[in-house]
N, C-alpha and C positions, 0 to 999 in steps of 0.2 A: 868829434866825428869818428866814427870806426874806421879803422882800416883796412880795406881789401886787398887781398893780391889778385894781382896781375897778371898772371902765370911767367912773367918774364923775372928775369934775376938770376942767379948765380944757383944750384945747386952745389952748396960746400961740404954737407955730409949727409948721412940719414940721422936718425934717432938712438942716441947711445944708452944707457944702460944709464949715467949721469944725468942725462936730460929727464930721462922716466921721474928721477926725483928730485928735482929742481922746481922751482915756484911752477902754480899752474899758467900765470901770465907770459914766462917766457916759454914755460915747453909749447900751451897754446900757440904760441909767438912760430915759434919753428915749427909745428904741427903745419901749420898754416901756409906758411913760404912754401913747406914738402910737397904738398899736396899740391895735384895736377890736374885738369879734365881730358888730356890728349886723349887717350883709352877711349875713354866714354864714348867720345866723338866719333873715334876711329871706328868703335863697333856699330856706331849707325849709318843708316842709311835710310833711301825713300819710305822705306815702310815704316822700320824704327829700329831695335836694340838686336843684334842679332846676338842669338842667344851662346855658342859657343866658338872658342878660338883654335887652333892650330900655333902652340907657338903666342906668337903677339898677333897674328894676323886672322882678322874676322872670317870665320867658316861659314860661310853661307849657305851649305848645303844641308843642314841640320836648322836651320830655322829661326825662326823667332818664339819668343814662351811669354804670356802674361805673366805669370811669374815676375820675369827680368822686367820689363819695361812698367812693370805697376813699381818696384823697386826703383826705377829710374826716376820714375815721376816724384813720388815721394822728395829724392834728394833734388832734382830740377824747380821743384817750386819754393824750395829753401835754402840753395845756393847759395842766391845772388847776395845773400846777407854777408857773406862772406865772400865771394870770388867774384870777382868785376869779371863777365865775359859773358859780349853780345850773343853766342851762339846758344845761350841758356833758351832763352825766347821764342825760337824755333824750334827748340828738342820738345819744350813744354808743348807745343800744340802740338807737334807729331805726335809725341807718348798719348796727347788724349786723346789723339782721333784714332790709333791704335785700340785702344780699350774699347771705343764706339763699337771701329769693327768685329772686336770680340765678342760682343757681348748681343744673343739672339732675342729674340721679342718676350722669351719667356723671362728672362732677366738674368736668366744660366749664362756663362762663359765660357768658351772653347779657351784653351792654353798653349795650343801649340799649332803654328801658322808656318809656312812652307815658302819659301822665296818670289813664288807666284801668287801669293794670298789665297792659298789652298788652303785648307782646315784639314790639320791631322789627325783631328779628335772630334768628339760629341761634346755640346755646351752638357758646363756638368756641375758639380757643386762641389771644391775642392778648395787646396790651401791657396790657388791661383783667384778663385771667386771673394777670399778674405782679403787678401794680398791690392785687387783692385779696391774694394772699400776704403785703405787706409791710404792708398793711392788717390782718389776720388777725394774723401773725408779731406786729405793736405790740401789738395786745389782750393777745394771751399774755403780753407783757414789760410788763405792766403791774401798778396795785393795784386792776384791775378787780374785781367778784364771779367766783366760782369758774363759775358757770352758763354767762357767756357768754365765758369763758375756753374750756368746754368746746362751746358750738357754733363758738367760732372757731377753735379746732382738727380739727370735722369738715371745716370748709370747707377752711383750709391742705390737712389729709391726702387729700381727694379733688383738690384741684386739683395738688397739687405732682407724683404724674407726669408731667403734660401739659408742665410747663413744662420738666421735662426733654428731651422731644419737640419743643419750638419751635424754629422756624427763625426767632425775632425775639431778636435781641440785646440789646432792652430788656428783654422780658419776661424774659430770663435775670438782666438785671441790677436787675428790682423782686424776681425769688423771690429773688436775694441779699441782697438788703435783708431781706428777709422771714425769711430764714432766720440772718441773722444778729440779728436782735431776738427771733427764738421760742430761738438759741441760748443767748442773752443769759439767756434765762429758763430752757431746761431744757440745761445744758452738757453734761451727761452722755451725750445722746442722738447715739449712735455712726452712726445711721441720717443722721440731720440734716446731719451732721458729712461724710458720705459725700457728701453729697448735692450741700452748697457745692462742696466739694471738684470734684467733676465739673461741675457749670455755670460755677465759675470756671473751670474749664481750659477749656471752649469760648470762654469770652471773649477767653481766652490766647490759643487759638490763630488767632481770630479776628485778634487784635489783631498776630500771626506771619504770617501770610497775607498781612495789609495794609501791615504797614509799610514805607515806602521814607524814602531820603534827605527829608528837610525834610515826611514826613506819620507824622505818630509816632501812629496812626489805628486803631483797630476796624475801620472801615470805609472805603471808599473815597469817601464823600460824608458830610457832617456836617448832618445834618436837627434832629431835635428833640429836647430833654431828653438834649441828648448827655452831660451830666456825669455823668448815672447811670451811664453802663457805666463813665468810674473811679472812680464812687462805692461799685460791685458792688467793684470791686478793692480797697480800702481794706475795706470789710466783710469781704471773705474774708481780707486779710493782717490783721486784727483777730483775728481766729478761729485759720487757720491759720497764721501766721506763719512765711507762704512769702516769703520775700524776694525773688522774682519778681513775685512779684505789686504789695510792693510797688513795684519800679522798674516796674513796668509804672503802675503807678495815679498815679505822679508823673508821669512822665514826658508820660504824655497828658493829665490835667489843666493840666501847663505849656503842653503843645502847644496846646490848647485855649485859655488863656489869651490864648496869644499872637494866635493868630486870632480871639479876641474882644476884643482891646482896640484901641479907638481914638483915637490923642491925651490919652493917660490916663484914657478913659473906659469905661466897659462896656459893649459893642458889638457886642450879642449875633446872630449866623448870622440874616435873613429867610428866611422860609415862601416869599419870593419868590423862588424859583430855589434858595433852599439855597448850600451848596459844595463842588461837587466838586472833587478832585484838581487838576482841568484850570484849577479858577476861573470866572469870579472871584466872589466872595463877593457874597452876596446881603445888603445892608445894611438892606432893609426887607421886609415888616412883621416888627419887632421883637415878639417875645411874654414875656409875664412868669415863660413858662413857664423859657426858659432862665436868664436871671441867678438867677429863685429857686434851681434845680435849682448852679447854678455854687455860690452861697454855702451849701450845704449842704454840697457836694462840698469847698470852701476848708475846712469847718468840719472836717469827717469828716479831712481829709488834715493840720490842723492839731493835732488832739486825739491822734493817733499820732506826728508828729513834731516840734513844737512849732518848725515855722518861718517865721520873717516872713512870707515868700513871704504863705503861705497866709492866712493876719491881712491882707493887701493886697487878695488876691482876695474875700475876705467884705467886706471893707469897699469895698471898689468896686464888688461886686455889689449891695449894699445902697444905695449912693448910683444906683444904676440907677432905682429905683422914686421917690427923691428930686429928682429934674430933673439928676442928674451924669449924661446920656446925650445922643448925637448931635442929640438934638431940643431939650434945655433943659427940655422938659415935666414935669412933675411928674406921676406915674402911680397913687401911691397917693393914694386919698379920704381927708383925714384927720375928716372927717366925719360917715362910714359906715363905714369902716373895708374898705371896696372895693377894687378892683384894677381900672384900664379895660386893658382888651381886648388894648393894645398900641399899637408908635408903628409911626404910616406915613410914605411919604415928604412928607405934610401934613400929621402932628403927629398926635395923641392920637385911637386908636380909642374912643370916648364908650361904648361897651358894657362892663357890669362884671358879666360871666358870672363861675362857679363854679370853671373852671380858673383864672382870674386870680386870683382871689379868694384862693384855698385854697392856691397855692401860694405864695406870700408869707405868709401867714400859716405856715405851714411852714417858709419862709426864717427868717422875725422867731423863731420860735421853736427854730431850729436855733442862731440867731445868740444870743439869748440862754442858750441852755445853756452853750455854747462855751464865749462871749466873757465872760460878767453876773461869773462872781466870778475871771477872772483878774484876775490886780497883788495 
């Protein structure tokens, strides 16, 4: 039988620098004890994930975002494999009846919702309309009830034209996601099948258009949650077992790699300036959004080919949230079980919003499927 935690027990350290390279059964092992849902909890309420914090403490007046709460759901309907706790159960139907009320009759999404269930925006076709698919896509590939299997596959089937329609190369790369976990659950479905099929090859050719000598790239600039688009690629050579797609999904993961590490550390692209082609790399503000998004991608790229490589990148992506990064800081609460904000060039953004939050909890839980019972 596997063993769950509990969230109860002792907190006796975080994650040392020791533990990073130690068998993957015990660092899983203590990955596992670390990791907390308090946060998570903390930032909801009746409507659902509020989107940013104050400190530790949920800011209400800024809103909620599809974005955060498709990212919630995601981790909510694959927790319980790992953390025994009743209050999973509830957040799942909240989060999906959140997305319901997102999502208008044309199949478009509004993303950002106001503490009185006010809409701050026009439904629209963005990384928020991908973000729900692979959101949607987990419920289906779950042991969900059958009921809200079936409203989360209204929302997939209305939303997934659009995303074919995008000109945003993430949102192609969340309905891959999306679509390779609702295939995961109905394989049969030749429509589905078609579907990857065609938003992978825009990525392809994306990824054709772009490439030169020393930028092995989708795009010509590397902004945010880049690992997704070859994490898309890996889910479709999972599927279709196009072996372009793999050498495309390695190859830019490596390239990525290599632009992200510094001095053996995980040294994830800044919000500040980015990187484009021309350079140079934007080394602050660091977000948690990337290392989570990389060691998911190591995990995805490692469960298809079984190579060190990939075991190096999860495990140094993971030492990122542990103080193994350019600042020394230590980024996960092991307290609350939080995410702060991000490193600047003066060390630890003090904010432990719902993006930080949830996509490490995401990581930790990628990381333990992978990594918890190899050896």
């Amino acid at each position: 039988m596997v063993e769950k935690w509990d969230g109860h027990g002792s907190l006796t350290s975080m994650l040392t620098p020791s533990d990073l390279l130690s068998r993957l059964p015990e660092l899983s092992g203590k990955l596992l004890r670390l990791v907390k849902l308090d946060h998570l909890f903390a930032l909801t309420d009746s409507n659902g994930v509020v989107q940013h914090a104050r400190f530790s403490v949920p800011y209400r007046r800024e809103g909620y975002s599809l974005d955060d709460n498709s990212r919630a759901l995601v981790f909510a309907v694959k927790a319980n494999h790992h953390w025994s706790d009743e209050r999973l159960k509830e957040l799942q139907t909240k989060l999906l009846s959140f997305l319901l009320l997102m999502q208008d009759g044309s199949g478009k999404l509004h993303n950002f919702l106001d503490h009185a269930q006010n809409f701050l925006d026009a439904p629209s076709v963005g990384d928020h309309l991908g973000r729900a698919l692979w959101a949607t896509g987990a419920v289906l590939n779950s042991p969900i009830r059958e009921g809200m299997k079936a409203s989360a596959r209204l929302i997939f089937d209305r939303a997934l034209p659009w995303a074919r329609t995008s000109q945003s190369l993430r949102t192609k790369a969340y309905a891959c996601l999306g679509l390779r976990e609702r295939l995961l659950a109905e394989p049969n479905d030749i429509n589905l099948e078609s579907n990857l099929k065609a938003i992978s090859t825009d990525l392809l050719a994306a990824y054709e258009s772009n490439e030169e000598e020393n930028w092995a790239w989708y795009e010509g600039v590397l902004t945010y949650d880049n690992p997704r688009l070859s994490q898309a690629m890996f889910a479709a050579y999972e599927l279709l077992h196009d072996s372009k797609l793999l050498k495309v999904a390695e190859g830019t993961l490596q390239f990525l790699n290599g632009v992200e590490t510094e001095h053996g550390v995980c040294a994830p692209i800044g919000n500040h300036g980015w990187f484009t082609r021309a350079g140079p790399k934007a080394l602050y503000d660091q977000q948690p959004i990337e290392p989570a998004a990389m060691l998911e991608t190591a995990a995805a790229a490692y469960r298809l080919t079984h190579a060190e490589l990939y075991e190096e990148i999860a495990r140094r992506a993971l030492g990122w949230f542990f103080g193994m990064n350019t600042k020394h800081v230590i980024v996960y609460d092991g307290a609350s079980g939080a995410c702060y904000d991000g490193i600047g060039q003066t060390g630890l953004n003090l904010n432990q919003g719902a993006e930080s939050t949830i996509t490490f909890l995401l990581a930790a839980q990628e990381f333990l499927t992978c990594f918890r019972e190899t050896e």
